[in-house]
C-alpha positions as CSV (number, residue, x, y, z in Angstrom):
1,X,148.4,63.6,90.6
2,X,148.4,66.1,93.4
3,X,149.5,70.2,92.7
4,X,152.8,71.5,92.6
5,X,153.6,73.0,95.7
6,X,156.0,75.7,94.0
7,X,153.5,76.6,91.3
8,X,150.8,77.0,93.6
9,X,153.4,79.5,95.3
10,X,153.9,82.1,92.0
11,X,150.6,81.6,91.2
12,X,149.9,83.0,94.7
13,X,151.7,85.7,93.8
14,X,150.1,86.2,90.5
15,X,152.6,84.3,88.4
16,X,151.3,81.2,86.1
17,X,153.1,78.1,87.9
18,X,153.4,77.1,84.5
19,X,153.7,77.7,81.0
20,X,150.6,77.8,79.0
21,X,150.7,74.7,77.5
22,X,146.3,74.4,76.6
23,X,147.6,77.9,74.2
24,X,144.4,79.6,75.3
25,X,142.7,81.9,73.5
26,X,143.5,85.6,74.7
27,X,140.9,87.5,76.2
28,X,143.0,91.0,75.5
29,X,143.3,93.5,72.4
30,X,144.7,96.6,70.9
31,X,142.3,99.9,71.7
32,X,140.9,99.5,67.9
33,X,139.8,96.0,68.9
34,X,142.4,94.2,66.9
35,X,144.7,91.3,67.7
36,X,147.5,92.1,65.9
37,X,149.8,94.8,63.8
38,X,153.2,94.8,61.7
39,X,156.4,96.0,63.2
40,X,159.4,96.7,60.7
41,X,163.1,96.9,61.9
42,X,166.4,98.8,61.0
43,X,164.9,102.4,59.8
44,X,168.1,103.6,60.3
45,X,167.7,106.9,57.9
46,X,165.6,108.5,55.4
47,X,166.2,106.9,52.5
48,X,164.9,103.0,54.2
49,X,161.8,104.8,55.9
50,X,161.2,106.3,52.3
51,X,161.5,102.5,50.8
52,X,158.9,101.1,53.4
53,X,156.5,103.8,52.4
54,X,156.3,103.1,49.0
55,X,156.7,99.2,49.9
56,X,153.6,99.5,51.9
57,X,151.8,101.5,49.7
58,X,152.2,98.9,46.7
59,X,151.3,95.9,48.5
60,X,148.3,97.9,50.5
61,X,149.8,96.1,53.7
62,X,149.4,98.5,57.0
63,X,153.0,98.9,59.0
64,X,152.2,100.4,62.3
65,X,155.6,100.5,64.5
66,X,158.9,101.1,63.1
67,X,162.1,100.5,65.0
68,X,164.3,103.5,64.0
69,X,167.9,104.6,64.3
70,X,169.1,101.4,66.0
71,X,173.0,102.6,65.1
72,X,171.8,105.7,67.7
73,X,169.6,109.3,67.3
74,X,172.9,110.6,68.0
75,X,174.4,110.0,64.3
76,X,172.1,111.6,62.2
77,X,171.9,115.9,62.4
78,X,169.3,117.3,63.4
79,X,167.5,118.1,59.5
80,X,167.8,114.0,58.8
81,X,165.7,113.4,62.2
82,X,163.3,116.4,61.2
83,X,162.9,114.9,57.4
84,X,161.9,111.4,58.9
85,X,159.6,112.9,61.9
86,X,157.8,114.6,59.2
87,X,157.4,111.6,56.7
88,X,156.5,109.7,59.8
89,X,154.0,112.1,60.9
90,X,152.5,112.5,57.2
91,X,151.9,108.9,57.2
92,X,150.8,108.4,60.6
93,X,153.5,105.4,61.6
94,X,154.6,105.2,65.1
95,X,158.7,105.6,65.1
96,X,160.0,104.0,67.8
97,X,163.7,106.3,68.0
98,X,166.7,104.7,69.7
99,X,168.8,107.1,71.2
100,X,172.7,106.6,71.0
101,X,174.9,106.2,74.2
102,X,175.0,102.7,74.8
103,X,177.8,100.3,76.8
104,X,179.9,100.4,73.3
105,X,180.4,103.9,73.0
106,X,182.6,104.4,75.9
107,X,185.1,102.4,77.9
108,X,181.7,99.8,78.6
109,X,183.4,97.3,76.0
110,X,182.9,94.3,78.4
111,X,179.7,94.0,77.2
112,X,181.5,93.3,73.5
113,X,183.3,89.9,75.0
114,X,182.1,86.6,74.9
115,X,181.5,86.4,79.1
116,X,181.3,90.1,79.7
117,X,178.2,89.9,77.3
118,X,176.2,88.5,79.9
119,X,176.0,91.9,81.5
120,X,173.4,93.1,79.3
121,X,173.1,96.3,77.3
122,X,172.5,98.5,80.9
123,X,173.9,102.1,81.1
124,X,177.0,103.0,82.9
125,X,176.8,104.9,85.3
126,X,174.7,108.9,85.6
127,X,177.0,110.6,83.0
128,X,176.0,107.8,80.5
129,X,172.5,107.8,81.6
130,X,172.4,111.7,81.6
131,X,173.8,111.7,78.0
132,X,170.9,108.8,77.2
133,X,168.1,110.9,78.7
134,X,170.0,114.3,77.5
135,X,169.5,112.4,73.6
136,X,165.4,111.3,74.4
137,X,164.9,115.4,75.5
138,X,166.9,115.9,72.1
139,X,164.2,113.4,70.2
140,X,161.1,115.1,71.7
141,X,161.9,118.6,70.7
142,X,161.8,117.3,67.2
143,X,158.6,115.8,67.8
144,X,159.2,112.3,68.4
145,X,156.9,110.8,70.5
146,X,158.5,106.5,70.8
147,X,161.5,105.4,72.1
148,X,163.4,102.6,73.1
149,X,164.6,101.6,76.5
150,X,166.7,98.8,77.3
151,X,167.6,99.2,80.9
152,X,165.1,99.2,83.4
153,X,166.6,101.7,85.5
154,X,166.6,104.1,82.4
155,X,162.6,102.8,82.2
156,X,162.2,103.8,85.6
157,X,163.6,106.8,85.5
158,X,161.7,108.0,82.3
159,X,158.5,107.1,83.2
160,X,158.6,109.4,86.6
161,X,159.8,112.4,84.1
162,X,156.5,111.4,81.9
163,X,154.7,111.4,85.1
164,X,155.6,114.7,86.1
165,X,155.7,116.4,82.9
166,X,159.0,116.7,82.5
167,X,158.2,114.8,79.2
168,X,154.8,115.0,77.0
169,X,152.3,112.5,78.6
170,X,152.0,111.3,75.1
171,X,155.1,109.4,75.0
172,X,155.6,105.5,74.6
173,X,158.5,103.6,75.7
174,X,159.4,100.1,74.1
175,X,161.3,97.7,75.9
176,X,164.0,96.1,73.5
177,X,164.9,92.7,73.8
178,X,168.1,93.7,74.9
179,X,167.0,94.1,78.0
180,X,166.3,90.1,78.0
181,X,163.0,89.6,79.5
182,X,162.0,86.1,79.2
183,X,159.5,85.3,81.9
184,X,156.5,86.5,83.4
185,X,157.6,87.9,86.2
186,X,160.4,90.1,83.7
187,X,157.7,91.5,81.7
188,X,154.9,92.4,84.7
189,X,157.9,93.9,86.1
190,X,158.7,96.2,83.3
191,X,154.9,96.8,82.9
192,X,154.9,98.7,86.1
193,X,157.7,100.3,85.4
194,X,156.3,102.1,82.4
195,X,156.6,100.1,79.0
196,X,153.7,100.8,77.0
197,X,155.3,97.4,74.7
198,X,158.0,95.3,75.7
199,X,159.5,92.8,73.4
200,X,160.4,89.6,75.0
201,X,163.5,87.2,74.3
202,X,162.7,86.2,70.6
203,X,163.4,82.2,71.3
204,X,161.0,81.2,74.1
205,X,158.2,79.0,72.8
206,X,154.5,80.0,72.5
207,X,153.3,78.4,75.5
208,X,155.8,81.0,77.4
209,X,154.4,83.9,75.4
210,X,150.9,82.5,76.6
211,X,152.3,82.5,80.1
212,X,153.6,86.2,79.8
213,X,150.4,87.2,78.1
214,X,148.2,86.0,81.3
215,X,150.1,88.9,83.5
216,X,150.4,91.9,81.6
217,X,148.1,93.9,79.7
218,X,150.8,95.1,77.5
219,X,151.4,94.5,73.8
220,X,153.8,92.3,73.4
221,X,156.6,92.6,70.4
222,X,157.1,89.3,69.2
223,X,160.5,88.7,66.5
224,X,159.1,86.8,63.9
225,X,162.1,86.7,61.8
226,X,165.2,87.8,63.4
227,X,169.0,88.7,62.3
228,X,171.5,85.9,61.3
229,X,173.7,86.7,64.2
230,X,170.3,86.2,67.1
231,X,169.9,82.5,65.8
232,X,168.4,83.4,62.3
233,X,165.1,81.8,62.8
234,X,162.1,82.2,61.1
235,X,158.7,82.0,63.0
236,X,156.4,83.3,60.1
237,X,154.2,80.0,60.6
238,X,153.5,80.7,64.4
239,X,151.7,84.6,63.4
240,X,148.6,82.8,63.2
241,X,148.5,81.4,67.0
242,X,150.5,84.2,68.4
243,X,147.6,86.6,67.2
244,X,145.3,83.8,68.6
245,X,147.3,83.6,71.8
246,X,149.2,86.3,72.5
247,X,147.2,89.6,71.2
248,X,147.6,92.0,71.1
249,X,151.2,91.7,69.9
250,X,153.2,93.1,66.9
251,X,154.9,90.9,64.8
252,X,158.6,92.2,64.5
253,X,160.4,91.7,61.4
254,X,163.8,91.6,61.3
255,X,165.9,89.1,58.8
256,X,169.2,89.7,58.4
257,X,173.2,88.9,58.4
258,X,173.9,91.0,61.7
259,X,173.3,94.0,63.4
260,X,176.6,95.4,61.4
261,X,173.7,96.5,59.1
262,X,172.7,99.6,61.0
263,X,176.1,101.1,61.0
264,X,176.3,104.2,59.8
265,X,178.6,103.4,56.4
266,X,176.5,100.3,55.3
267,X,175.2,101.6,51.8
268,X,171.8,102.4,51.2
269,X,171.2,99.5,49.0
270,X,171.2,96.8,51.2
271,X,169.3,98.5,54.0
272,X,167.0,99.2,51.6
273,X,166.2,95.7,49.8
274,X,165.8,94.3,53.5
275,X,163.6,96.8,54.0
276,X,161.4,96.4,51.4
277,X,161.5,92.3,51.9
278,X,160.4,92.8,55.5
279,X,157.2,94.7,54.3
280,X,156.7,91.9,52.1
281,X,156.8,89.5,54.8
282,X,154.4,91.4,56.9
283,X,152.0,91.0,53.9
284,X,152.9,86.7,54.2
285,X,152.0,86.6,57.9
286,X,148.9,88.4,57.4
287,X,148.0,86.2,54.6
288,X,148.9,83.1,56.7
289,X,147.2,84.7,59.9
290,X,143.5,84.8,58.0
291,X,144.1,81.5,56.1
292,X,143.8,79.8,59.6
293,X,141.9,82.3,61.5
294,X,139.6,84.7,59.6
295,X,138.5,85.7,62.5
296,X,141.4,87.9,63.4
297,X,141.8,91.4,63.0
298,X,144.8,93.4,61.8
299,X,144.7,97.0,63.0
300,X,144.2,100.0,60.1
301,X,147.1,101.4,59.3
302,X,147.9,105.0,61.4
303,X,145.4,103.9,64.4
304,X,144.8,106.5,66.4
305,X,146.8,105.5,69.7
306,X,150.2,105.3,67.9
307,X,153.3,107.6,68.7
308,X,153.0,109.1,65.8
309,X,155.8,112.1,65.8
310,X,154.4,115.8,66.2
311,X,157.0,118.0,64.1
């Protein structure tokens, strides 16, 4: 059977013509040499990052990355961001901070609707970009070093400031899956843009994440267990051949109702038992993970190339 003329043509361009359907082995790793690490979800105040601390402590499982403040930075005073930048620095996990203005928070409702949806979570216009970059400056002089980024033009914009000093050289931008990066081409994209990870759409298969993997060098945040109201799946099964396939990559844990859980008036307790059940299942997938492939290695906990905050 003779070559596909239009795959022939990405790959010309340095774009896998198809997805990697062999699941190859991956050639790439973290800086420590390891395959793969932990990523918790929803550390939206001091009390949950206190509950995933002593979580992690009992079950002796390392957490690396935590995705804080997902209701926005911008809701919690200045001495609840210091508390958790100091816990964080004290035990050396990289807090990834997600600073508040976002499309909801003004007139950008459309993104709210059904169709308007599609739009995507992007920043309108300078004044809400200004107020975006105004909350990161706000973030770093409290010594957080991580932060999330879900519109490439904010990306873009960031990583010139890093470039020229106008932030610490020593900070790491995620890209959320809200930006919707799903391909290839998406993620070497927002690799030269500046992402130090970017997590992809959580329901593309694991030939596509092999795909991805071939053209970037970053790691890649993988959900594998994500909110009710995202589809609800569970992909605790596939850790072992995404750290086979894919590494370096973090598993991201995330289970669920909705994303109405990182609102500011949901109670402590329920935040909290999630919390503590996604540690737990970052001890499962390692277990599953060296039942198949001994082989593998999960990072130490508080590696030394984490954005770890600097109080």
């Amino acid at each position: 059977m003779g070559r596909d003329r239009t795959a022939d043509l990405l790959e010309k361009y340095g774009i896998p013509g198809t997805d990697a359907f062999d699941l190859p082995d991956s050639p790439k790793r973290f800086p420590d040499g390891a395959h793969y690490r932990m990523e918790i979800s929803g550390i939206e105040r001091m009390s949950v990052l206190e509950t995933v601390v002593e979580e992690r402590k009992r079950r002796g499982v390392p957490v690396h990355k935590l995705i804080c403040t997902v209701c926005g930075a911008t809701l919690l005073d200045k001495a609840e961001l210091r508390a958790m930048a100091e816990l964080g620095a004290e035990e050396r996990m990289e807090m990834i901070m997600t600073p508040g203005p976002r499309p909801p928070w003004e007139t950008g409702r459309m993104v709210a609707t059904p169709s308007g949806a599609l739009c995507g979570m992007r920043l309108r216009g300078s004044e809400q970009l200004r107020q975006y970059v105004d909350d990161v400056l706000r973030l770093v002089e409290l010594g957080f070093r991580g932060f999330l980024v879900w519109d490439e033009g904010a990306l873009s914009l960031l990583s010139k400031m890093r470039k020229k000093g106008d932030l610490p050289k020593n900070v790491k931008f995620k890209v959320s899956v809200f930006a919707g990066q799903a391909n290839p081409a998406g993620i070497k994209l927002v690799e030269e843009l500046g992402a130090n990870t970017a997590n992809p759409a959580a329901d593309i298969s694991l030939p596509a994440f092999a795909a991805i993997r071939k053209v970037c060098d970053i790691p890649l945040d993988i959900h594998t267990y994500i909110l009710d109201d995202f589809g609800g799946f569970c992909r605790l099964w596939d850790a072992p051949e995404f750290a086979r396939c894919v590494a370096p990559c973090y598993f991201k844990i995330e289970q669920g109702p909705s994303m109405a859980l990182y609102k500011p008036w949901v109670g402590d307790g329920e935040l909290k038992k999630i919390a503590s059940d996604r540690v737990k299942y970052a001890e499962i997938m390692h277990e599953l993970v060296q039942r198949k492939y001994p082989e593998l290695v999960l990072s130490e906990h508080g590696v030394k190339d984490l954005a770890i905050p600097q109080p």
